[in-house]
Z-matrix of the N, CA and C atoms (Angstrom, degrees):
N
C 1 1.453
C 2 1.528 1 110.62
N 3 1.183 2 130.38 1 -26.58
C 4 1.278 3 142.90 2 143.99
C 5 1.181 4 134.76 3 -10.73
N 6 1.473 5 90.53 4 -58.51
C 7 1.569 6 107.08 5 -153.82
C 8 2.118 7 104.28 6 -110.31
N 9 1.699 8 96.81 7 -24.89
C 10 1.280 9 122.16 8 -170.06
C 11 1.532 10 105.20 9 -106.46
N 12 1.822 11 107.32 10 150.97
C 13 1.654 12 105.62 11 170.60
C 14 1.227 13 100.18 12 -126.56
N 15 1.754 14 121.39 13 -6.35
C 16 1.434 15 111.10 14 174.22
C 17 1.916 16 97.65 15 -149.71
N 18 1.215 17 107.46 16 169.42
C 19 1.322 18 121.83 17 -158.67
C 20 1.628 19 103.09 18 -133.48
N 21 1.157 20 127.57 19 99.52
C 22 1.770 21 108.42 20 -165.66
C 23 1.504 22 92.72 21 -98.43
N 24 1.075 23 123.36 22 -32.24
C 25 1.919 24 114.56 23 177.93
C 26 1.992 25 114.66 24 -152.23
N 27 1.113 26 87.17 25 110.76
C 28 1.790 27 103.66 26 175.10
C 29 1.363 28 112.36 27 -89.05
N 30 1.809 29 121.46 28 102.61
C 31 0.998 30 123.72 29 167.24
C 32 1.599 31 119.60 30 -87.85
N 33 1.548 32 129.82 31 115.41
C 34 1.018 33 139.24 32 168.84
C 35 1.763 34 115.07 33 -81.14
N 36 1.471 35 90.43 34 101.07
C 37 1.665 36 91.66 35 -170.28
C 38 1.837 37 108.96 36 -144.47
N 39 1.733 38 85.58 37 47.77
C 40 1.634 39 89.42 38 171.68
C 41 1.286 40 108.65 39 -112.60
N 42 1.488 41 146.58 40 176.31
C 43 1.396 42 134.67 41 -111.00
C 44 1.139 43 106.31 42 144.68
N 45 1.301 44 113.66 43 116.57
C 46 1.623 45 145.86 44 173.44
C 47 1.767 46 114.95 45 -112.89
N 48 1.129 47 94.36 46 158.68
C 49 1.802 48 103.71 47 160.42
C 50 0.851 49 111.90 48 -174.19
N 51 1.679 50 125.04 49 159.25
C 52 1.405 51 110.36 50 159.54
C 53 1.499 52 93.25 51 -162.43
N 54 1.696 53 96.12 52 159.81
C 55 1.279 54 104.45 53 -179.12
C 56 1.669 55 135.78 54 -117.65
N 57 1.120 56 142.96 55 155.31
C 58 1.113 57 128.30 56 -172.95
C 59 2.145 58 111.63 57 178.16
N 60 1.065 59 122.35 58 151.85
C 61 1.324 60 135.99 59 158.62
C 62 1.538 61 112.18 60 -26.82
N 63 1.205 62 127.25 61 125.37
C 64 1.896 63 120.04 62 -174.52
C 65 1.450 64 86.73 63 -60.80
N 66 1.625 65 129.61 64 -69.44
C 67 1.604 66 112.33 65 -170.70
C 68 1.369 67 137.94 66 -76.20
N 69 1.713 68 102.36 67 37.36
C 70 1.444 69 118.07 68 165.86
C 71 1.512 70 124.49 69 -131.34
N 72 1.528 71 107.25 70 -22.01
C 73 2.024 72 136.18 71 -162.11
C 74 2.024 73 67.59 72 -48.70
N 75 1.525 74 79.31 73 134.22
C 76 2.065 75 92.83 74 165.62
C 77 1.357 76 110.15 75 -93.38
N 78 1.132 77 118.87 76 166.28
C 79 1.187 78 118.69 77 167.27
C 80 1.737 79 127.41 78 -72.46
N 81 1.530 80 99.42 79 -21.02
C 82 1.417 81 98.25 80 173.61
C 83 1.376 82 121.18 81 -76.10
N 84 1.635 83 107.24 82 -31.85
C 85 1.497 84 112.53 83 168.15
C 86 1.934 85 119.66 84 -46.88
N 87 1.459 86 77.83 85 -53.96
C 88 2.074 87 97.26 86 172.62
C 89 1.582 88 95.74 87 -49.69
N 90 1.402 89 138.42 88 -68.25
C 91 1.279 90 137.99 89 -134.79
C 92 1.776 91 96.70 90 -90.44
N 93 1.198 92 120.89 91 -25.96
C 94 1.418 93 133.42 92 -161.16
C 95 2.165 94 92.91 93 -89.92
N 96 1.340 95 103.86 94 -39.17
C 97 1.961 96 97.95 95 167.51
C 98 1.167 97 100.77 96 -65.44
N 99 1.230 98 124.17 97 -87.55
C 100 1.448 99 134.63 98 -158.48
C 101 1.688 100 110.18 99 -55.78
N 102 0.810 101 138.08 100 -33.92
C 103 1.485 102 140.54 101 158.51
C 104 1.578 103 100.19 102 -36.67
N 105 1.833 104 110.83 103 -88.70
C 106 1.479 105 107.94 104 164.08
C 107 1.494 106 143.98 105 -51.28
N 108 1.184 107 126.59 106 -3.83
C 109 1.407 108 161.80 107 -167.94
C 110 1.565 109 118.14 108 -73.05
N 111 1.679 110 80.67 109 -71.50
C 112 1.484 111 111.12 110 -143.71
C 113 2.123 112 88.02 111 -123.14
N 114 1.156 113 97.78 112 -54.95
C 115 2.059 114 97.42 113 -156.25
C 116 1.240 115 85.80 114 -75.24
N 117 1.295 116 112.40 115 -64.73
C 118 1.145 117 111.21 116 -158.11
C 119 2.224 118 115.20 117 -32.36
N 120 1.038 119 102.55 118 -56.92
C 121 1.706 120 125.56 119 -179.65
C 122 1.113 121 90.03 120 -59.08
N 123 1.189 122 150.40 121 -78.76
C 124 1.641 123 135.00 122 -177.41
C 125 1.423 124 117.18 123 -41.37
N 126 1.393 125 141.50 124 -35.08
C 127 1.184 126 142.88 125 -106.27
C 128 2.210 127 74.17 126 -137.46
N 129 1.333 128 99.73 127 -42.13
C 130 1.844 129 93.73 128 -166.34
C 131 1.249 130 93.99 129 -100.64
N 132 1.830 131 131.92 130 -17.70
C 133 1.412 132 120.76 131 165.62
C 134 1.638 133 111.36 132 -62.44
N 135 0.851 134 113.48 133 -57.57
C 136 1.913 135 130.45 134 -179.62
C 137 1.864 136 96.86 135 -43.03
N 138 1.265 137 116.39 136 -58.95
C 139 0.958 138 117.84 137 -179.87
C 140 1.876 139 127.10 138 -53.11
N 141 1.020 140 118.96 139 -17.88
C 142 1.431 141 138.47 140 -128.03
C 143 1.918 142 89.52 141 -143.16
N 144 1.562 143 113.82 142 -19.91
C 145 1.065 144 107.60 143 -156.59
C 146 2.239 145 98.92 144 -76.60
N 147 0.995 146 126.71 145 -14.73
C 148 1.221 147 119.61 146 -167.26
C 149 2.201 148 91.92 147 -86.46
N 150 0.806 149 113.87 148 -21.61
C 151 1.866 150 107.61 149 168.04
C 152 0.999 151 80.76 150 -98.38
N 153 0.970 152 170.10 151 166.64
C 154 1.672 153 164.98 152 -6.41
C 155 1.746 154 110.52 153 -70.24
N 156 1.668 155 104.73 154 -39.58
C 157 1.377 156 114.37 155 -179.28
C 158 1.471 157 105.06 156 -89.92
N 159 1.350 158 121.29 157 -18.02
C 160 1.592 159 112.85 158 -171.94
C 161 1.422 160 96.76 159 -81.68
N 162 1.809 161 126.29 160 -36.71
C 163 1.185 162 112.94 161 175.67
C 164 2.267 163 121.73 162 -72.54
N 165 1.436 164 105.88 163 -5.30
C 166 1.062 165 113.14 164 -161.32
C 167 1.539 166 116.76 165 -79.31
N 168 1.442 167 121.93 166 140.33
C 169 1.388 168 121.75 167 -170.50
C 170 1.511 169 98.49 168 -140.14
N 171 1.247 170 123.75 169 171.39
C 172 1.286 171 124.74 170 164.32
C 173 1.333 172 123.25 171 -77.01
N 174 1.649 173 101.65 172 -15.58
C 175 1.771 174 95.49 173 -157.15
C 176 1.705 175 95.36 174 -102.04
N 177 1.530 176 97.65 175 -2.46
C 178 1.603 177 110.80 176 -156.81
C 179 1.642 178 95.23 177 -149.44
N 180 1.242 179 132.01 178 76.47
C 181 1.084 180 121.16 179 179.70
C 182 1.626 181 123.00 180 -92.44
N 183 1.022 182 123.97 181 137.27
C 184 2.068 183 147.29 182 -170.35
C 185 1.817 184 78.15 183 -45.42
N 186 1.273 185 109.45 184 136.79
C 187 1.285 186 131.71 185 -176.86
C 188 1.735 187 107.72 186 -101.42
N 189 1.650 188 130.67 187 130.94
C 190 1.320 189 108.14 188 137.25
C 191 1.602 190 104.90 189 -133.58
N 192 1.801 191 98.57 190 158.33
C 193 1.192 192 90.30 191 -164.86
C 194 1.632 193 93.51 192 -132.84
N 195 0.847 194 92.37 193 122.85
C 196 2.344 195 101.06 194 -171.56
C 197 2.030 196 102.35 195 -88.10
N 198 0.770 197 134.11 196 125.49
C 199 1.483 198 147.32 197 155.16
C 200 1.190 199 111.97 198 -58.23
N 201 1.354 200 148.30 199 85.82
C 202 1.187 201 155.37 200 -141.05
C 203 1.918 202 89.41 201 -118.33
N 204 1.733 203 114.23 202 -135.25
C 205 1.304 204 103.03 203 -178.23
C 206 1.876 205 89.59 204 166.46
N 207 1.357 206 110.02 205 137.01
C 208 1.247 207 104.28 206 -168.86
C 209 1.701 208 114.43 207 -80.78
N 210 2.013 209 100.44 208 5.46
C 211 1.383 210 82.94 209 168.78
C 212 1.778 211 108.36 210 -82.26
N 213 1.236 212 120.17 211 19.69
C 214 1.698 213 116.64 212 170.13
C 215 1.589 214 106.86 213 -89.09
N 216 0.997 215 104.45 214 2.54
C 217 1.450 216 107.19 215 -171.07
C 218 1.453 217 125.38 216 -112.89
N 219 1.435 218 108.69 217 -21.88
C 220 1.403 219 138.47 218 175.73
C 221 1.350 220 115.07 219 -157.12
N 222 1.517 221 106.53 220 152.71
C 223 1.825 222 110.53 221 173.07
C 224 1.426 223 114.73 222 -45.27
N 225 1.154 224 123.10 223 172.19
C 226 1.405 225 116.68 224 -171.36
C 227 1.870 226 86.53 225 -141.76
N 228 1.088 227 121.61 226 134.42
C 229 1.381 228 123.47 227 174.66
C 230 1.459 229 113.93 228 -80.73
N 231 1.303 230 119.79 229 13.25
C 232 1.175 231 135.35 230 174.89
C 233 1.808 232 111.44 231 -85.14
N 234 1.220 233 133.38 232 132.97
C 235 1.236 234 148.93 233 152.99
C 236 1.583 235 124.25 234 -54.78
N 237 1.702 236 99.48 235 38.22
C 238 1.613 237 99.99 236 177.69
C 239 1.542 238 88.44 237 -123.85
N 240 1.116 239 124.01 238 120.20
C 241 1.482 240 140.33 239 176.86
C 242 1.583 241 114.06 240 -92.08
N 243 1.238 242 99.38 241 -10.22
C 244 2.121 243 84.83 242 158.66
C 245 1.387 244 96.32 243 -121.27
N 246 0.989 245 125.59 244 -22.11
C 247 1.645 246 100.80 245 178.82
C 248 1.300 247 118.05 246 -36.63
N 249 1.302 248 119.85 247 -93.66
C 250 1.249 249 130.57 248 -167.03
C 251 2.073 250 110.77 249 -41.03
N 252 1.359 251 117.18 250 -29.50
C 253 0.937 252 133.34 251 171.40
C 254 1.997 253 107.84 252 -64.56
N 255 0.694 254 111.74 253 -47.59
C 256 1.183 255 126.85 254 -170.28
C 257 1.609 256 115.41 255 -74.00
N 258 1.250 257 97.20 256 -49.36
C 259 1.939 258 99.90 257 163.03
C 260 1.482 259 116.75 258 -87.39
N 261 1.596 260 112.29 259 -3.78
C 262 1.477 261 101.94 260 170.69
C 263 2.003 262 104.75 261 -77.72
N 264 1.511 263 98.27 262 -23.18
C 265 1.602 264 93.48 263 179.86
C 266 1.484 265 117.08 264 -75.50
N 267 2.180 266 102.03 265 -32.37
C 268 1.396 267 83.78 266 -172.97
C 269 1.953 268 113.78 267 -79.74
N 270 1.191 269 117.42 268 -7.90
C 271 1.283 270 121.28 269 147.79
C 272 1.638 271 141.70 270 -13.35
N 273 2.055 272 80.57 271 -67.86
C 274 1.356 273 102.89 272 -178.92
C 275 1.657 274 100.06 273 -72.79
N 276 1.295 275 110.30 274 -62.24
C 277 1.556 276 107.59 275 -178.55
C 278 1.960 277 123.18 276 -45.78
N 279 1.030 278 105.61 277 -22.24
C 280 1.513 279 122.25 278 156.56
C 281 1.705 280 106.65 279 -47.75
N 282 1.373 281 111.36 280 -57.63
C 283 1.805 282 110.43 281 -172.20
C 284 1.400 283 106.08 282 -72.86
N 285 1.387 284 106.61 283 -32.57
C 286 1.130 285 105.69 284 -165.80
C 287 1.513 286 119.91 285 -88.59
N 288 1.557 287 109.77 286 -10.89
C 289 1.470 288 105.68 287 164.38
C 290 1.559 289 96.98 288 -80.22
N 291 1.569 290 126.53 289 -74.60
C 292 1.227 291 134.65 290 175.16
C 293 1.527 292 96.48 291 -4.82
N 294 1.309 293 120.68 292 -44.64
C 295 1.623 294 110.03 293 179.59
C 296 1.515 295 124.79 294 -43.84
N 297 1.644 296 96.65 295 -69.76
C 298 1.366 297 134.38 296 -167.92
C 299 1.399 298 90.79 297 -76.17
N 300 1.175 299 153.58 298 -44.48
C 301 1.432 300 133.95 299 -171.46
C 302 1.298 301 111.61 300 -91.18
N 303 1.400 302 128.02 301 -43.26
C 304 1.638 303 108.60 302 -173.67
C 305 1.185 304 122.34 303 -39.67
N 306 1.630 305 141.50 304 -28.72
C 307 1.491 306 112.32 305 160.76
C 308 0.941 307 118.87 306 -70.96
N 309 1.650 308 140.55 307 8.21
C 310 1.306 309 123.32 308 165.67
C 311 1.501 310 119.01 309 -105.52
N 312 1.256 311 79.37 310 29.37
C 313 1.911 312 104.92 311 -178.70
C 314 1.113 313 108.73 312 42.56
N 315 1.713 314 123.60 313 64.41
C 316 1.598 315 135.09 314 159.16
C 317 1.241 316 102.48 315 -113.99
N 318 1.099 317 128.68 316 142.89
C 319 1.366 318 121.86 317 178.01
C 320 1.822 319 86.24 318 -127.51
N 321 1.665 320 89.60 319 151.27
C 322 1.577 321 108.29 320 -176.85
C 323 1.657 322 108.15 321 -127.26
N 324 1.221 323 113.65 322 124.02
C 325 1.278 324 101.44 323 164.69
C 326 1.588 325 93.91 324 -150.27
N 327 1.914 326 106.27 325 -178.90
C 328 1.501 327 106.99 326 -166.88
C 329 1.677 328 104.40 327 -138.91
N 330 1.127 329 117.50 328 155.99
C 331 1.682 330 121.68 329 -179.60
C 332 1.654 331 110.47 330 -111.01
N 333 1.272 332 103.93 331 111.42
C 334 1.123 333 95.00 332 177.52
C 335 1.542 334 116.65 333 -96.18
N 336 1.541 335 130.55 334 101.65
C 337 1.613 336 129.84 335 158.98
C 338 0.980 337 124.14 336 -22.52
N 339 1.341 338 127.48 337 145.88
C 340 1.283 339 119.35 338 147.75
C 341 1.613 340 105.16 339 -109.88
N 342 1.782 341 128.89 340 -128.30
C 343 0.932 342 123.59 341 -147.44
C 344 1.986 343 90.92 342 -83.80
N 345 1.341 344 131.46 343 154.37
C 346 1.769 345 139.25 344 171.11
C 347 1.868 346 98.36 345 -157.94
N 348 0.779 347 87.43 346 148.47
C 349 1.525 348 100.68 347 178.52
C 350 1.740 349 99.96 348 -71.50
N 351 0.710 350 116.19 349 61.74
C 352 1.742 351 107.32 350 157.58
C 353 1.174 352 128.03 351 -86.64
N 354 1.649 353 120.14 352 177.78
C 355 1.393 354 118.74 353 -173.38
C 356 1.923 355 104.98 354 -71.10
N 357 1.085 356 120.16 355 6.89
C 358 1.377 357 127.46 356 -151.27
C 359 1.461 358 99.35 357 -118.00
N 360 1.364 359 109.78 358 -47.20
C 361 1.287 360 116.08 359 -174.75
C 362 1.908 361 115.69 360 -104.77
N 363 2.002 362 104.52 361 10.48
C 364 1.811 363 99.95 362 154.78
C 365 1.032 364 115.90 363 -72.73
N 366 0.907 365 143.79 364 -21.26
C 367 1.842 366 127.98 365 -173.70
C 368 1.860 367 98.30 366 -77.98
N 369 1.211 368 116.73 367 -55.49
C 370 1.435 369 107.53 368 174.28
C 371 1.083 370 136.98 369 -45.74
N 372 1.335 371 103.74 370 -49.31
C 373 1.654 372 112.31 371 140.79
C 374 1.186 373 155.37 372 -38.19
N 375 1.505 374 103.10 373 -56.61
C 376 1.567 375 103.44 374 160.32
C 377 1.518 376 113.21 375 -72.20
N 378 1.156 377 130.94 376 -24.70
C 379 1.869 378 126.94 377 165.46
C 380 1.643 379 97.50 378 -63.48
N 381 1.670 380 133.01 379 -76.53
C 382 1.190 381 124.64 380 -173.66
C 383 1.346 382 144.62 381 -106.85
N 384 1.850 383 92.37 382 27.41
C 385 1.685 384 102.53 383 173.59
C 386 1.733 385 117.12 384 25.65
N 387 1.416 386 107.87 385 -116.11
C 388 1.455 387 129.15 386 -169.04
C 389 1.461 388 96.03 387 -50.09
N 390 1.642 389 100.04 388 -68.62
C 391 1.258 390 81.26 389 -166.14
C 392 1.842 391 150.26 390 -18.67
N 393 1.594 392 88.22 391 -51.84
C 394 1.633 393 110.58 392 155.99
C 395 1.472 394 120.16 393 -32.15
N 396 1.511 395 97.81 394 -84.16
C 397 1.650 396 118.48 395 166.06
C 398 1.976 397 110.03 396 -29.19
N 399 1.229 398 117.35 397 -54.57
C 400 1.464 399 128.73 398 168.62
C 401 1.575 400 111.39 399 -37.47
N 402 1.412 401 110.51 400 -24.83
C 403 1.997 402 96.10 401 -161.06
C 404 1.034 403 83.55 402 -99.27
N 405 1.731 404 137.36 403 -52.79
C 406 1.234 405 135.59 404 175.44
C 407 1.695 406 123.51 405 -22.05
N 408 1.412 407 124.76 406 128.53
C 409 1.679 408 117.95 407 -159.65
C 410 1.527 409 80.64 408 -84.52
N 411 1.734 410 139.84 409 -66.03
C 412 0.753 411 139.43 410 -137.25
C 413 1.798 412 107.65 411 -97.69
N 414 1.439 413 103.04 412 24.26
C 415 1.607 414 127.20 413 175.75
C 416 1.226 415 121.65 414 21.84
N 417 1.663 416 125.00 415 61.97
C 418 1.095 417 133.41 416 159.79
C 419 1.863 418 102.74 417 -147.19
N 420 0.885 419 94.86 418 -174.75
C 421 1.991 420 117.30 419 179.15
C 422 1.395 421 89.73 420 -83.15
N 423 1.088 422 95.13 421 145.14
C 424 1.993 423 93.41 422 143.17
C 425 1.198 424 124.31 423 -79.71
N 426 1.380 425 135.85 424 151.83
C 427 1.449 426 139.72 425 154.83
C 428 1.476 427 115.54 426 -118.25
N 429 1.755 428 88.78 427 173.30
C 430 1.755 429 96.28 428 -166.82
C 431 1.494 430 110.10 429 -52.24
N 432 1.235 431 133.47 430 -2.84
C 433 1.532 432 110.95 431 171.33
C 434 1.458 433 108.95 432 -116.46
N 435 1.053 434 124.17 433 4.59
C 436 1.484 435 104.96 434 124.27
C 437 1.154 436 145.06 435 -88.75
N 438 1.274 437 134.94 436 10.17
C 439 1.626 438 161.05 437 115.88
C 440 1.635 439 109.11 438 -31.56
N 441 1.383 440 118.06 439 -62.56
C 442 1.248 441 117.61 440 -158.98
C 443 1.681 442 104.40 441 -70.49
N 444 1.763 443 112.96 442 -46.86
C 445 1.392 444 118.68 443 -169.15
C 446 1.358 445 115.97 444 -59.43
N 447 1.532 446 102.17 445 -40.44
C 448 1.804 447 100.72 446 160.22
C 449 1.085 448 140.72 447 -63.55
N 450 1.671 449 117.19 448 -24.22
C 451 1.671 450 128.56 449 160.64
C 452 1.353 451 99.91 450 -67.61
N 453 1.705 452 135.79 451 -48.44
C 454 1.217 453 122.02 452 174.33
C 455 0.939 454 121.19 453 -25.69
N 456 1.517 455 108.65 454 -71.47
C 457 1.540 456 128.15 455 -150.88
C 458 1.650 457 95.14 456 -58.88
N 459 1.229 458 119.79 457 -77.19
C 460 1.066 459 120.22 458 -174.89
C 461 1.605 460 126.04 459 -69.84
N 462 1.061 461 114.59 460 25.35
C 463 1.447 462 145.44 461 147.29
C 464 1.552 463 110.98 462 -78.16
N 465 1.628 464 121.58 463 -52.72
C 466 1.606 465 110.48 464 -165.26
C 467 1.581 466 110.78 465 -111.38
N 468 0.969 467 103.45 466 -167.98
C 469 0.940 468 119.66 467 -139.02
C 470 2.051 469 101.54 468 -78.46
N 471 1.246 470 114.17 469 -18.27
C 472 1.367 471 145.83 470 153.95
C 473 1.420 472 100.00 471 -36.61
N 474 1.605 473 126.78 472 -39.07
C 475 1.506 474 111.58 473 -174.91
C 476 1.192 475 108.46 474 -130.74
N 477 1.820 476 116.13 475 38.78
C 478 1.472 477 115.36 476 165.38
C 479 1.327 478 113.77 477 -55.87
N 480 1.008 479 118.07 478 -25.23
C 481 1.697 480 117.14 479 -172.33
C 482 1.160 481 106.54 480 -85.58
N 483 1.267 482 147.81 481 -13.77
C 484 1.402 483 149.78 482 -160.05
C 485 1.300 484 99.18 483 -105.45
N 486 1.464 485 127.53 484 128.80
C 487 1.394 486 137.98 485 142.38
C 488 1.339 487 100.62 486 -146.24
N 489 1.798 488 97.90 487 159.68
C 490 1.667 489 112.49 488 155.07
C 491 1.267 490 93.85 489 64.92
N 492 1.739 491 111.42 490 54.50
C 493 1.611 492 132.06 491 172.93
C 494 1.803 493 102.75 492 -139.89
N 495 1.271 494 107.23 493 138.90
C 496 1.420 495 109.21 494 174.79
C 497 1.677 496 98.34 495 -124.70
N 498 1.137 497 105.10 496 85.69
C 499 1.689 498 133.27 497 164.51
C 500 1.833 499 110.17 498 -24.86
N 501 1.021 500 161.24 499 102.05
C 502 1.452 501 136.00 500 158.46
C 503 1.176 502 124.18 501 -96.98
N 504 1.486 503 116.10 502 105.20
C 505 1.351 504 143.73 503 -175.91
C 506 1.888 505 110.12 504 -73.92
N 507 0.819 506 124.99 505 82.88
C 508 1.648 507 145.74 506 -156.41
C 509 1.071 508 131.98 507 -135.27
N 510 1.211 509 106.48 508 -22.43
C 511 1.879 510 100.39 509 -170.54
C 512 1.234 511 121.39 510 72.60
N 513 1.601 512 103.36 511 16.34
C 514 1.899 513 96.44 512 -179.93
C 515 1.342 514 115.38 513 102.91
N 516 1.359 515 115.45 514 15.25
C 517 1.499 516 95.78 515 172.41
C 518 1.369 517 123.56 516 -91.62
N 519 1.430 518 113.27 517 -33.96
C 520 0.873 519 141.24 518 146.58
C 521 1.756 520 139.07 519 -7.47
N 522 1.222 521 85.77 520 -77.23
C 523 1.685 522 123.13 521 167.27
C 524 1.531 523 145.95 522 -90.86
N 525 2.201 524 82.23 523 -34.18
C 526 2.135 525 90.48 524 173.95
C 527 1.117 526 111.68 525 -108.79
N 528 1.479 527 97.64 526 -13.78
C 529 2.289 528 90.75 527 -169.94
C 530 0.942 529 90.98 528 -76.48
């Protein structure tokens, strides 16, 4: 805010996990996702919201776009017990800003991933390679340009009309299995 007098699109694309046994997951693990998850994205949107409106127009409205994750969308056979919990909220909080901001002509919406080679998702990988690749309909990972074309899109001006949508970027799991 310093350095800036307007904000035309705030991507929230920080990201926790952790893993553990249901009769062991700590509570700091629980409080340490959802803190970064979930508060955190409310807490730097709210903050952020007076450049968001200085850049905001009707014909051109201030963008945010939250990184959600398709385990908010479905169980995840994975042994992380706030994850999937945690992007089902930042999801919800997606509609629910999209609520509260579209008259100030921000539109909010969120992308939910499925499987990409990230630093988050090598260990799963190197334990279940294919397998992964296997649930996928259109049988590959995602990569950064399918990451990037969806921040595009909903970056220009192509998705002024769109808010208070949680996108799932997947390869089909989603939609073809």
């Amino acid at each position: 805010m310093a350095r800036e007098s307007r904000l035309d699109i705030l991507v929230n694309n920080a990201g926790a996990t952790w893993g553990g046994k249901l009769g062991e997951f700590p509570e700091a693990g629980w409080d340490k996702v959802m803190d970064l998850n979930v508060k955190s994205v409310f807490f730097l949107t709210q903050k952020l919201l007076p450049l968001l409106e200085a850049a905001a127009s009707a014909e051109d409205p201030a963008r945010v776009i939250n990184i959600g994750s398709i385990d908010g969308l479905h169980t995840s056979m994975f042994e992380n017990f706030s994850y999937g919990p945690s992007k089902a909220a930042l999801h919800h909080l997606t509609r629910v800003l999209a609520t509260h901001l579209a008259a100030r002509h921000i539109t909010v919406n969120a992308v939910a991933p499925g499987p990409f080679l990230t630093d988050t998702m090598a260990p799963m990988v190197a334990r279940m390679g294919d397998a992964i690749v296997n649930t996928v309909p259109l049988k590959r990972m995602g990569g950064a340009d399918d990451a990037a074309g969806m921040a595009i899109f909903l970056a220009s001006r192509a998705a002024s009309f769109v808010t208070g949508t949680v996108i799932p970027l997947d390869g089909g799991i989603m939609g073809a299995a």
